[in-house]
C-alpha positions in Angstrom: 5.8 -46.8 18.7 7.4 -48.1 21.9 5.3 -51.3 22.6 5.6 -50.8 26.6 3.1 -53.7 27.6 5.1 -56.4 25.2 8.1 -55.2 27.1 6.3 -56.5 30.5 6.3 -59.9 29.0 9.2 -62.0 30.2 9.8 -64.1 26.9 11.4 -67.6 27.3 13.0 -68.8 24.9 12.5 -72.7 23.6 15.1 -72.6 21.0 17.7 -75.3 21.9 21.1 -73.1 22.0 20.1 -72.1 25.1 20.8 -75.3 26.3 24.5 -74.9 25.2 25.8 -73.7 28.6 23.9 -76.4 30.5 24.3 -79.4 28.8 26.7 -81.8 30.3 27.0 -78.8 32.7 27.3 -79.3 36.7 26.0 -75.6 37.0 22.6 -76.7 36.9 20.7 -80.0 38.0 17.7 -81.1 38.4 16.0 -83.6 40.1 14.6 -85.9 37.8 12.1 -87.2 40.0 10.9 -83.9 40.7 7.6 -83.5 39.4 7.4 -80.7 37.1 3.6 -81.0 36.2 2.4 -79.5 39.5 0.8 -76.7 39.0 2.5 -73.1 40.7 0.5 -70.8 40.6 -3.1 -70.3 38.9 -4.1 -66.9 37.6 -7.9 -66.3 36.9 -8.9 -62.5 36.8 -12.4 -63.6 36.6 -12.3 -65.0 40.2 -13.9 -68.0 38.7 -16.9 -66.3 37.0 -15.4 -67.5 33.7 -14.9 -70.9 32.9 -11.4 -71.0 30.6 -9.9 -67.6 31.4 -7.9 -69.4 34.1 -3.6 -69.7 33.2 -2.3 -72.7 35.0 1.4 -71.8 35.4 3.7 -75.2 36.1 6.8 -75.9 37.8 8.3 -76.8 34.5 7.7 -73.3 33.1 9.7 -71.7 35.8 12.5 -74.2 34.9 12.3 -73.1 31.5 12.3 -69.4 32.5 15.4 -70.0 34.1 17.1 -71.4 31.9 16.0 -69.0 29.4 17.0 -66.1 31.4 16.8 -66.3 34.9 20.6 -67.9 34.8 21.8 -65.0 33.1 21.0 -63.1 36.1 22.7 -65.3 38.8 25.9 -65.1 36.9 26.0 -61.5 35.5 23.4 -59.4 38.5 24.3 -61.2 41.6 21.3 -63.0 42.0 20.8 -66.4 43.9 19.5 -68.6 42.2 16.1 -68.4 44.3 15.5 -64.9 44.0 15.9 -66.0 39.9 13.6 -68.2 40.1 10.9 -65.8 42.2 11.7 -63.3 39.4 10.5 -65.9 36.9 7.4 -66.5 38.9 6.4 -63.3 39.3 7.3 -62.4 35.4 5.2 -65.6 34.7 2.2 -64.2 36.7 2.3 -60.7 35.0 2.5 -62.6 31.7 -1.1 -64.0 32.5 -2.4 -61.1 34.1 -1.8 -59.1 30.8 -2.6 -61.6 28.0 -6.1 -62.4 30.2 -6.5 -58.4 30.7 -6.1 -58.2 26.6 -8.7 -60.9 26.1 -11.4 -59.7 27.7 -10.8 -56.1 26.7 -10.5 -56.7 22.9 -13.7 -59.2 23.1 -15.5 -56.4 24.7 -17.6 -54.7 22.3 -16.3 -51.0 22.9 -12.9 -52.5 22.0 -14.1 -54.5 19.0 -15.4 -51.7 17.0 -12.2 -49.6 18.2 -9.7 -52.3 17.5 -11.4 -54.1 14.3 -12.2 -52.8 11.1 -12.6 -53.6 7.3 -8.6 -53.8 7.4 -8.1 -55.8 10.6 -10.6 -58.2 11.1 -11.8 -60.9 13.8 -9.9 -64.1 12.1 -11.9 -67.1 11.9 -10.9 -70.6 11.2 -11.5 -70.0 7.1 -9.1 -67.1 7.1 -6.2 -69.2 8.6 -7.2 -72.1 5.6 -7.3 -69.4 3.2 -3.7 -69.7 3.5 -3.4 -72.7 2.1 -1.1 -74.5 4.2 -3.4 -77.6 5.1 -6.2 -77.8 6.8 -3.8 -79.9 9.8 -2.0 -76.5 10.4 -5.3 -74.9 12.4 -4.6 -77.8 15.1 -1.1 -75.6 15.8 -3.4 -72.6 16.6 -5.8 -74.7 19.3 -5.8 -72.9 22.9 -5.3 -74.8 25.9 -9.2 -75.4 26.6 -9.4 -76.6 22.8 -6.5 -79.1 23.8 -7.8 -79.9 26.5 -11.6 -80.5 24.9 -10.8 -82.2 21.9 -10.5 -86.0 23.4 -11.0 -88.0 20.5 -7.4 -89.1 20.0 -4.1 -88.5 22.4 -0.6 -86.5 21.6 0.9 -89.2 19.5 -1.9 -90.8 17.6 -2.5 -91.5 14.1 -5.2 -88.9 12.8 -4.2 -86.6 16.4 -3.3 -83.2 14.0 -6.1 -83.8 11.9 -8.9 -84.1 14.5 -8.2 -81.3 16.4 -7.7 -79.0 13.6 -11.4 -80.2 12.9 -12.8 -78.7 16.4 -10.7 -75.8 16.1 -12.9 -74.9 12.7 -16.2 -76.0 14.3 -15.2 -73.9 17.0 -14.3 -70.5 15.3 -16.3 -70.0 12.5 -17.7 -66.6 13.4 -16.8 -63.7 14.2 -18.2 -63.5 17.9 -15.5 -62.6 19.9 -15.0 -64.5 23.9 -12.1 -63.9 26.0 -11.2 -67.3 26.3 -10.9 -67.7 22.4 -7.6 -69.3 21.1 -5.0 -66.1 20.7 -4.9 -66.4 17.1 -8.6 -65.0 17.0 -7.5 -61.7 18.0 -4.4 -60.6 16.1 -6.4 -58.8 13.3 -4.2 -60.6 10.4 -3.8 -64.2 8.8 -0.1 -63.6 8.3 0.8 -63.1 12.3 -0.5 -66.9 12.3 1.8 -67.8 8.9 4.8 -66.1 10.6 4.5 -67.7 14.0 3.9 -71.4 12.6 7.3 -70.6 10.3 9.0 -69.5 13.4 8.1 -72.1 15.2 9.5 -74.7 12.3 12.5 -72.9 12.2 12.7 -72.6 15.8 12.3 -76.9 15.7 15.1 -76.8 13.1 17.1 -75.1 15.3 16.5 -77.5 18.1 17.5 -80.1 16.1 20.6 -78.6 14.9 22.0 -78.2 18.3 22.1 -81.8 19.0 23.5 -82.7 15.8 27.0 -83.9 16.0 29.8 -81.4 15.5 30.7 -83.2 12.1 27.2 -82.9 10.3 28.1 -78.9 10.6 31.7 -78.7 9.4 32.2 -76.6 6.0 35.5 -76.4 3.7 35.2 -72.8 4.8 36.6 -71.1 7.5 34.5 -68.4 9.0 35.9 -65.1 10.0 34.4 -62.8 12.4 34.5 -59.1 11.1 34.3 -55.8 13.2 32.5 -54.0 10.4 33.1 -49.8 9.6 30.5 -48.3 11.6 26.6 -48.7 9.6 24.1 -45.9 8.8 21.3 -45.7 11.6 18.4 -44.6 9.1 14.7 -44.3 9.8 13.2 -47.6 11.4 9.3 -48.5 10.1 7.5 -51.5 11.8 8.6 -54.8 10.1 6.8 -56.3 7.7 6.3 -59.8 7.6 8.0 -61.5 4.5 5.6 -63.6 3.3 7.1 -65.6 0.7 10.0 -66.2 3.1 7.4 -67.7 5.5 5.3 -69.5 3.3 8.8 -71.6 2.2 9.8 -72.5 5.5 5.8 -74.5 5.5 5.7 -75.7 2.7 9.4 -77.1 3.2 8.9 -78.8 6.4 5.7 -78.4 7.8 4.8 -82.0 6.6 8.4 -83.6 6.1 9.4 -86.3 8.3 11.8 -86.3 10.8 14.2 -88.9 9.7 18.2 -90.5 9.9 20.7 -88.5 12.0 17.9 -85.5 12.4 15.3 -88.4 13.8 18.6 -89.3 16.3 19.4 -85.5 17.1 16.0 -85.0 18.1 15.7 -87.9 20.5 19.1 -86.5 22.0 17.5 -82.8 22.2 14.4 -84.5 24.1 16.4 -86.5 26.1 17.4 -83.7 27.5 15.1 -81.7 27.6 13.1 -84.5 30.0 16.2 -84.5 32.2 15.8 -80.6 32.6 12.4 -81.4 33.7 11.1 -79.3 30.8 8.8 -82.1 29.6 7.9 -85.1 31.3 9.2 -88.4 31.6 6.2 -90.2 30.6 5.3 -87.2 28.0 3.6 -88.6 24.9 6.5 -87.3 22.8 8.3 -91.2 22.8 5.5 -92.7 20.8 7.6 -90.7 18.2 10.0 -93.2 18.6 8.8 -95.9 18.4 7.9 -98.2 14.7 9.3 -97.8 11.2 7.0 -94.6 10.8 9.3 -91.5 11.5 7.5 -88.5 13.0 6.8 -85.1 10.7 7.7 -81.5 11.7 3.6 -81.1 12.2 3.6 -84.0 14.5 6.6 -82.8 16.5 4.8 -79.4 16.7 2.1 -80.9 18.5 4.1 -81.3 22.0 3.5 -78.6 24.4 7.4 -77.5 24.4 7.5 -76.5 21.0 4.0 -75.6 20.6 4.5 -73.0 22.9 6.5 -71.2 20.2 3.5 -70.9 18.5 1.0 -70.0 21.5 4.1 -67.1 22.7 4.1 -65.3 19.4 0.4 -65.0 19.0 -0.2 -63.7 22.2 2.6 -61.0 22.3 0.2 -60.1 18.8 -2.8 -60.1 20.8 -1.0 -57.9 23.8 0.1 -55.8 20.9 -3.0 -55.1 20.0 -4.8 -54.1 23.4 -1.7 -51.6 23.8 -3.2 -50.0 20.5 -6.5 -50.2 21.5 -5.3 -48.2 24.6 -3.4 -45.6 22.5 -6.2 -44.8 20.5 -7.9 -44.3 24.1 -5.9 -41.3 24.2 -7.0 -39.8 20.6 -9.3 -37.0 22.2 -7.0 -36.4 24.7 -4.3 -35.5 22.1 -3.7 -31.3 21.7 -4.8 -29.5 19.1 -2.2 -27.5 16.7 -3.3 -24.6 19.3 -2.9 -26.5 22.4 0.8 -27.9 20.6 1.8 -24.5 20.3 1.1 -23.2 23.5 2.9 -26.2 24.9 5.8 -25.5 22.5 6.1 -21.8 24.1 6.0 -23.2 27.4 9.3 -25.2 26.6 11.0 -22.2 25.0 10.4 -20.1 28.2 11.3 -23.0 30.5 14.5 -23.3 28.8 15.0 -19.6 28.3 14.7 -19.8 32.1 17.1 -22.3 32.6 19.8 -21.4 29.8 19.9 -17.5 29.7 24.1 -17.4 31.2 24.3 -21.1 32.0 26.3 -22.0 28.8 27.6 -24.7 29.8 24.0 -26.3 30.3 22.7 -25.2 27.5 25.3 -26.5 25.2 24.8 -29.8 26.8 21.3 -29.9 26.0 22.2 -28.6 22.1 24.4 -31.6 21.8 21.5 -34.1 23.2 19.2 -32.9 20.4 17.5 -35.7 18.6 13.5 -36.4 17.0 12.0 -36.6 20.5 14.6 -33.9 22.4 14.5 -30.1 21.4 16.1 -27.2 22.3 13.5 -24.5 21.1 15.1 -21.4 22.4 17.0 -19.4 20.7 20.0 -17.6 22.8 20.5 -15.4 20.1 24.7 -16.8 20.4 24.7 -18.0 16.7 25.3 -21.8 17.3 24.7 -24.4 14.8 25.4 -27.8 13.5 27.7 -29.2 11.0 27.7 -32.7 8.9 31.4 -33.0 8.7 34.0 -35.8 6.6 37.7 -35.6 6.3 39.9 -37.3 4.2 43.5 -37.7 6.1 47.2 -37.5 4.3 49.3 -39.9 3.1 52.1 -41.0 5.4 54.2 -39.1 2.9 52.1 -36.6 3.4 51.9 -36.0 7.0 56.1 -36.4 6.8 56.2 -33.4 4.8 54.5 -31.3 6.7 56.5 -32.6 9.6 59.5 -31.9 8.3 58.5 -28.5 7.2 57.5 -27.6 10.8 61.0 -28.8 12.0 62.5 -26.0 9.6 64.7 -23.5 11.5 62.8 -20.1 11.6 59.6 -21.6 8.8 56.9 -18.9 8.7 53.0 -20.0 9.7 52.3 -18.6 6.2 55.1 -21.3 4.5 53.5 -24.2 6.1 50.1 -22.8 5.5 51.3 -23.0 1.6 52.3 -25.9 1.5 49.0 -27.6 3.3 47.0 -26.2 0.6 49.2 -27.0 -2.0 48.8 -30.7 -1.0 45.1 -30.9 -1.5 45.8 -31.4 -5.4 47.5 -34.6 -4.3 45.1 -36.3 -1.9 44.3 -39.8 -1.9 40.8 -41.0 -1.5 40.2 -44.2 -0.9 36.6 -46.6 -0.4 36.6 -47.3 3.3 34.0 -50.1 3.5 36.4 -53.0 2.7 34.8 -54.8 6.3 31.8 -54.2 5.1 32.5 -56.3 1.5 33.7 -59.1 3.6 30.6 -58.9 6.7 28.5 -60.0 3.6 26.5 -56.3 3.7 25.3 -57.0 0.4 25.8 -58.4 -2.8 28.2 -59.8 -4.9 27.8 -61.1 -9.0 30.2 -60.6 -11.5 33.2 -59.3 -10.2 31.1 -56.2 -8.4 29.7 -55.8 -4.6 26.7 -53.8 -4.2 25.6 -52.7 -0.5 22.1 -53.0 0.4 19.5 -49.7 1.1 20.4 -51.0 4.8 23.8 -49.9 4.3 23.3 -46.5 1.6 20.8 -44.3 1.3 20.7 -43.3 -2.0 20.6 -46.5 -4.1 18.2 -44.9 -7.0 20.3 -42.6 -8.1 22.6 -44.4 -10.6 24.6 -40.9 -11.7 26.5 -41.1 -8.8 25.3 -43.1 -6.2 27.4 -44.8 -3.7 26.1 -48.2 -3.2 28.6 -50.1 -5.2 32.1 -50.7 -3.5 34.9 -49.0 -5.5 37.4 -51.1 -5.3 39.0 -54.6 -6.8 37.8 -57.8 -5.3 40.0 -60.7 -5.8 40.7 -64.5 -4.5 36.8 -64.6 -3.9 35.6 -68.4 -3.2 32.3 -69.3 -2.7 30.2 -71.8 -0.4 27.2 -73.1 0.6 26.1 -72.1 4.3 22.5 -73.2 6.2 20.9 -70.3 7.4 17.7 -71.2 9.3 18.0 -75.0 7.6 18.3 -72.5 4.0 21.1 -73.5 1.7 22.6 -69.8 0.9 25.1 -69.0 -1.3 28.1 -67.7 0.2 31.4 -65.9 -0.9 34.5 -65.5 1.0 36.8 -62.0 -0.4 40.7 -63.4 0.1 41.7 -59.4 -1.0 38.9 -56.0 -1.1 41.5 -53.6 -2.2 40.2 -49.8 -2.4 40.9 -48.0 -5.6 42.4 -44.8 -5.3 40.3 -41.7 -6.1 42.5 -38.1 -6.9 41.6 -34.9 -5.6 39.6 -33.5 -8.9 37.7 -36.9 -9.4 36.3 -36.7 -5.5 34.9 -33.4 -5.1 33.5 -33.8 -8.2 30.9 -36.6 -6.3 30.6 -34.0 -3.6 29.5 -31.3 -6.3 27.3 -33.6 -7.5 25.5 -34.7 -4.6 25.3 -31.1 -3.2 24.3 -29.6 -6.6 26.9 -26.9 -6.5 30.5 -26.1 -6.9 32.9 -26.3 -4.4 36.5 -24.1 -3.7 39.0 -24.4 -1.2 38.2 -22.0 1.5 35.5 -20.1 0.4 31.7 -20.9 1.7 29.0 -21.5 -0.9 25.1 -22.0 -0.7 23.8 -25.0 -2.0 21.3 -23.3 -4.6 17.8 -22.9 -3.2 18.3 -24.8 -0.4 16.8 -22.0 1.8 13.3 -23.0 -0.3 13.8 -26.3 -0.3 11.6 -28.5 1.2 12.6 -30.9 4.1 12.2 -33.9 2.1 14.5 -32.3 -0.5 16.7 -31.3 2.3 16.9 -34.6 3.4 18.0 -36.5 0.7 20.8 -33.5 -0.1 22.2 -34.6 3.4 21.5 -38.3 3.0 23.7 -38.2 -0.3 26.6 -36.1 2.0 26.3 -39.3 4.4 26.7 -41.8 1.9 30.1 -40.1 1.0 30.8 -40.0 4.7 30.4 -43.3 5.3 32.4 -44.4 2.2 35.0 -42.3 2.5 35.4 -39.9 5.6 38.1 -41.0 8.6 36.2 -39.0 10.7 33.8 -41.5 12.4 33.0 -39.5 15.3 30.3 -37.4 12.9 28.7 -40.7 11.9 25.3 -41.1 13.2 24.9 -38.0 15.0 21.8 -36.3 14.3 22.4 -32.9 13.1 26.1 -33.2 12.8 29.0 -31.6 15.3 27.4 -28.2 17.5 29.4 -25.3 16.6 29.5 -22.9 19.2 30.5 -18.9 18.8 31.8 -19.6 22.5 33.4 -22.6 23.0 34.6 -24.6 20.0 37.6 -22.4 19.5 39.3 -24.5 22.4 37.9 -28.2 21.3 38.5 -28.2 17.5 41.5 -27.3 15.6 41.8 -23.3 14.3 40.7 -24.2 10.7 38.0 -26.4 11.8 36.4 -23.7 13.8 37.2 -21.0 10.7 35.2 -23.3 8.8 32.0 -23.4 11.0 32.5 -20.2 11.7 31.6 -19.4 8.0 29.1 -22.0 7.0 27.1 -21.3 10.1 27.0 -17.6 9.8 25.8 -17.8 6.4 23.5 -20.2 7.0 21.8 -23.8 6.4 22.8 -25.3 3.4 26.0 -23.9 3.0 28.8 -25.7 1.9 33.0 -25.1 3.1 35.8 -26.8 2.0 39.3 -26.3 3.4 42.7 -28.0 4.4 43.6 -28.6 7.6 47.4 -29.0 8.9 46.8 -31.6 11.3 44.7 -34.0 9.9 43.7 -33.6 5.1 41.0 -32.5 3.2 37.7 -31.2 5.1 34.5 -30.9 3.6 31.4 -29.5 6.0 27.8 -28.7 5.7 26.1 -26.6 7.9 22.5 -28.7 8.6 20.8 -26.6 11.5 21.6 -23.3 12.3 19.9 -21.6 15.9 17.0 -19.3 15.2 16.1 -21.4 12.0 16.1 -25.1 13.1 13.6 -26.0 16.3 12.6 -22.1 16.1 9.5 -20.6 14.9 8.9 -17.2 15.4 4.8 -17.4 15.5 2.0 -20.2 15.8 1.2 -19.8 11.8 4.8 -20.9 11.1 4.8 -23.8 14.0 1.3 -25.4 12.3 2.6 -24.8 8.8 5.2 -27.6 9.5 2.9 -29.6 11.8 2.4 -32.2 9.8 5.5 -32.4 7.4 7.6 -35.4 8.7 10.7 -34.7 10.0 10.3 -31.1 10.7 10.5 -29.9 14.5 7.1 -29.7 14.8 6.3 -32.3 13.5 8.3 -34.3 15.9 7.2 -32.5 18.3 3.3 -33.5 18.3 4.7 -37.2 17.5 6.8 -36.9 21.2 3.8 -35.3 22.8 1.1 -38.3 21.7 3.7 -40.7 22.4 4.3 -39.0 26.3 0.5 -39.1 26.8 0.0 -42.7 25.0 3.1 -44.0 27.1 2.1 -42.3 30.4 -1.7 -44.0 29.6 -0.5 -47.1 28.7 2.1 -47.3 32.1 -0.3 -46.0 34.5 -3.2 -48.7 32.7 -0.6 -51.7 32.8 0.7 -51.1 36.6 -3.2 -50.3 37.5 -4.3 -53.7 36.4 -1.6 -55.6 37.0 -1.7 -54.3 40.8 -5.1 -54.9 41.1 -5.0 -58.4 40.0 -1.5 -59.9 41.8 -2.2 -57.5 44.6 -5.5 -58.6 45.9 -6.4 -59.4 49.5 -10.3 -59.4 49.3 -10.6 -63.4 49.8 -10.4 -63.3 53.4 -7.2 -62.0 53.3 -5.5 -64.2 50.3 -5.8 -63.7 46.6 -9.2 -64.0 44.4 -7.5 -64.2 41.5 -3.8 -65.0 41.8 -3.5 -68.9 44.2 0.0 -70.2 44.6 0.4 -73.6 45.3 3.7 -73.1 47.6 4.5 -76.6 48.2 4.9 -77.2 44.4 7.6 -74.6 44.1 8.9 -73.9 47.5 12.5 -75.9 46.9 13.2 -73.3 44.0 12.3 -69.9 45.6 13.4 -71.0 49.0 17.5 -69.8 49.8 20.3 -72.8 50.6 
């Protein structure tokens, strides 16, 4: 699912490397007696009627937009650097508008019995201790009105993290929903909080890291940038969160001090980060340094800079979950099978309109055909698609047949001969050497094993491809941080293929496919024609595996359905016996299966996946709803394209709607109700040279 209202949200960045191309930099200045509290702009789309819905937006937080990507325009867009920085404010202001809008939608009660069920739940201040991090950990979750309630003790103050965490459980114990709640109220799931608290560490780490002088990061080992063989693009779900992953970065850090030439790093990085104007020059953060008592990771997590990590994540979760709430507004508006199919003929005569003679077009359109694009009528021409690997000739190889074709008066049947007679000796070699030494996997006792990232049969142990044939030698390890996480290493001096004969390779092929294969002669994988798409799939996903470990042909990786073959056209962009080939599989069908030599280039091996007529085709409604809900079939993808057209259109015309009506107003006597900028605060920055 496309999450189109997260896209609206300008994120800024408060991880430190983005301070690599202005530190000690004359690029960019600023003033340090500039004051950066003021307030910019104030965003309240309850004109007031609500006290706490109200965003204060500071002239630090444009600074901090620029330098997170507002700079990157100026130097690669053509912006000045004030039309930057008004793109900032106004991203700043649509940020508020749409985390304000989610609020008060979600805490309405049509929303809450849409959005919140037995599975995903109003969390209250017991579900985020059911985690067991510490009770302090809930003061990382406080809003900015529980901040700025909770007066008891200051930033900085012994007993500060434990107090506040204290009002924050007074304060949501139930499950009775108010738009000016803290974000983490309304993300539906404990973990969203676990995962952006271990960002957030991580994102500290990383903060102190920059500043760390070069020599605390020197290893004995060299790194080596790799341009890896092109990767598999499989099938994306949603990421899940890794929970154990998360829970080790808190229970790590969370409470460890701050200490030595980290303690030192980090009064560098805030050094710095007061002479940006990003925090101020009086901020509460130097009582860290100050005494024999050296500040913890929770204590550091307790400024606004950093704590913003924290705030940012939870209320892209929160956004995230109004643009669900909004989809599922669309539910009843969604066709039925009937309506689907009536839709689908509508697109088969539109393009039966546009494509009958217009070859050129609709060959185009054949080659553009993915999950959410479709070409559902059928010409009647015979194309189809082929998955397609080659394996090329030796040198030696390609001399022979060179110097054969230099013969005085050689016959097209002599050199024909000898191309086929060469298959026998064909060398076949394990392709994914970059990927051995780009780490895609890996490596114990002598062997390297990809990951399902990188193969997509790893089950299959018979014959399956996720192992590297091949001999790996000089390998030295290391010890790398990752994310402050000691990780185990291994650098591959020599990844040296083995090489694989002619017999022992199409004997994977024939395994995979489940049929035997000749030289020039089409076959039919057996019962393919009855197979079901699933058990189509994974036929073709074991034919990729091979492609990927072995083919030279990486202009057929990743492409949908393979090469289009056309009746028409191919003839004059593909070699003679490529064309043969398709010629054959396509006529007979999907699922079948030609092997063949080729003088220009080795050993071929293609698979016709989609042939017109069958795939994207259905001759009647009974056939089109058979498939309708069978993932990965045409109609299927269909109805998934059509909800997400009417979700996306929904969602678009909902954001721009309220986002217009909020930033647009005039109804105040001519100014804002909801949107007051404070000019003066930020005219310097907005204002041209």
């Amino acid at each position: 699912m496309k999450k189109l209202l997260f896209k609206l949200i300008a994120v800024i960045s408060l991880v430190a490397v983005t301070f690599g191309t202005f530190a000690g930099c004359a690029l960019f200045k600023v003033n340090q007696d500039r004051d950066m509290a003021q307030i910019a702009v104030k965003v309240d789309i309850s004109d007031g009627a609500v006290e706490g819905v109200a965003t204060n937006i500071y002239k630090r937080d444009l600074t901090a937009g620029y330098i997170s990507y507002g700079y990157y325009y100026v130097q690669n867009y053509g912006y000045t650097t004030a039309k930057a920085y008004q793109l900032v404010l106004d991203n700043l202001v649509n940020n508020a508008v749409i985390i304000q809008q989610s609020k008060e939608r979600l805490s309405s009660a049509d929303y809450k019995d849409k959005v919140y069920t037995d599975d995903v739940k109003i969390l209250t201040a017991a579900d985020v201790e059911a985690l067991n991090k510490g009770k302090d950990m809930l003061s990382l979750i406080a809003s900015d009105n529980d901040i700025a309630a909770y007066t008891s003790k200051a930033i900085g103050e012994d007993g500060y993290a434990e107090g506040l965490a204290a009002y924050v459980k007074n304060a949501y114990g139930d499950t009775s929903l108010k738009r000016t709640d803290a974000a983490f109220r309304f993300v539906g799931d404990a973990n969203e909080v676990l995962k952006a608290v271990s960002d957030a560490i991580e994102n500290l780490n990383s903060f102190i890291d920059s500043f760390m002088d070069d020599d605390d990061h020197d290893h004995n080992h060299d790194k080596i940038t790799y341009s890896p063989r092109t990767t598999p693009t499989m099938d994306s779900e949603d990421e899940e969160i890794d929970v154990k992953a998360c829970n080790k970065v808190i229970d790590e850090y969370l409470n460890a001090e701050i200490a030595g030439d980290r303690l030192k790093a980090f009064k560098k990085g805030y050094k710095r980060l007061q002479e940006l104007g990003l925090v101020e020059t009086d901020a509460h953060g130097d009582k860290y340094f100050e005494g024999k008592k050296a500040p913890t990771v929770l204590s550091v997590l307790q400024l606004d800079y950093f704590k913003k990590n924290i705030k940012s994540a939870l209320e892209s979760k929160l956004v995230d979950k109004y643009e669900k709430a909004l989809r599922a507004d669309m539910a009843d508006r969604i066709g039925s099978a009937a309506e689907l199919w009536k839709q689908y003929k509508e697109l088969a005569d539109k393009q039966k309109s546009e494509y009958t003679g217009a070859v050129s077009s609709l060959e185009t359109a054949l080659g553009e055909v993915s999950d959410s694009k479709f070409v559902v009528y059928n010409s009647g021409i015979g194309y189809g698609y082929v998955s397609h690997l080659v394996v090329e000739y030796t040198e030696d190889q390609k001399t022979l047949i060179s110097d054969k074709k230099a013969e005085k008066d050689v016959k097209k049947t002599e050199i024909a001969d000898l191309v086929k007679s060469l298959a026998d000796d064909i060398v076949v070699k394990d392709l994914r050497e970059t990927w051995v030494k780009a780490g895609y996997g890996t490596y114990a006792d002598g062997k390297f094993t990809f990951s399902d990232k990188y193969v997509y049969n790893t089950a299959d142990k018979a014959w399956n491809l996720a192992e590297y044939k091949g001999k790996i030698e000089g390998v030295t390890s290391y010890i790398e941080e990752e994310d402050d996480e000691k990780v185990l290493k291994f650098h591959f001096e020599n990844v040296t293929p083995d090489e694989m004969g002619y017999t022992d390779f199409v004997n994977i092929v024939e395994n995979a496919l489940g049929d035997e294969l000749k030289l020039d002669e089409e076959v039919e994988i057996p019962g393919y024609a009855a197979k079901k798409y699933d058990e189509k799939k994974e036929i073709l996903n074991r034919f990729e595996d091979i492609k990927f470990a072995y083919s030279t042909d990486t202009g057929n990786f990743n492409k949908y359905l393979g090469y289009v073959y056309s009746p028409l056209t191919s003839k004059d962009q593909y070699v003679p016996e490529f064309v043969e080939a398709c010629t054959k599989a396509v006529e007979k069908g999907e699922g079948s299966v030609v092997m063949f030599m080729s003088e220009s280039y080795g050993l071929h091996i293609l698979i016709c996946t989609a042939k017109e007529g069958g795939y994207g085709y259905y001759a009647d409604q009974a056939a089109f709803e058979a498939d309708i809900e069978t993932k990965g079939t045409v109609a299927y993808n269909f109805k998934k394209a059509n909800e997400t057209l009417i979700e996306n259109n929904y969602v678009s015309k909902e954001a721009d709607r309220f986002i217009k009506k909020y930033t647009m107003d005039t109804s105040k006597d001519g100014k804002n109700a909801y949107v007051t900028y404070y000019e003066k605060a930020y005219k310097d920055l907005v204002t041209e040279a």
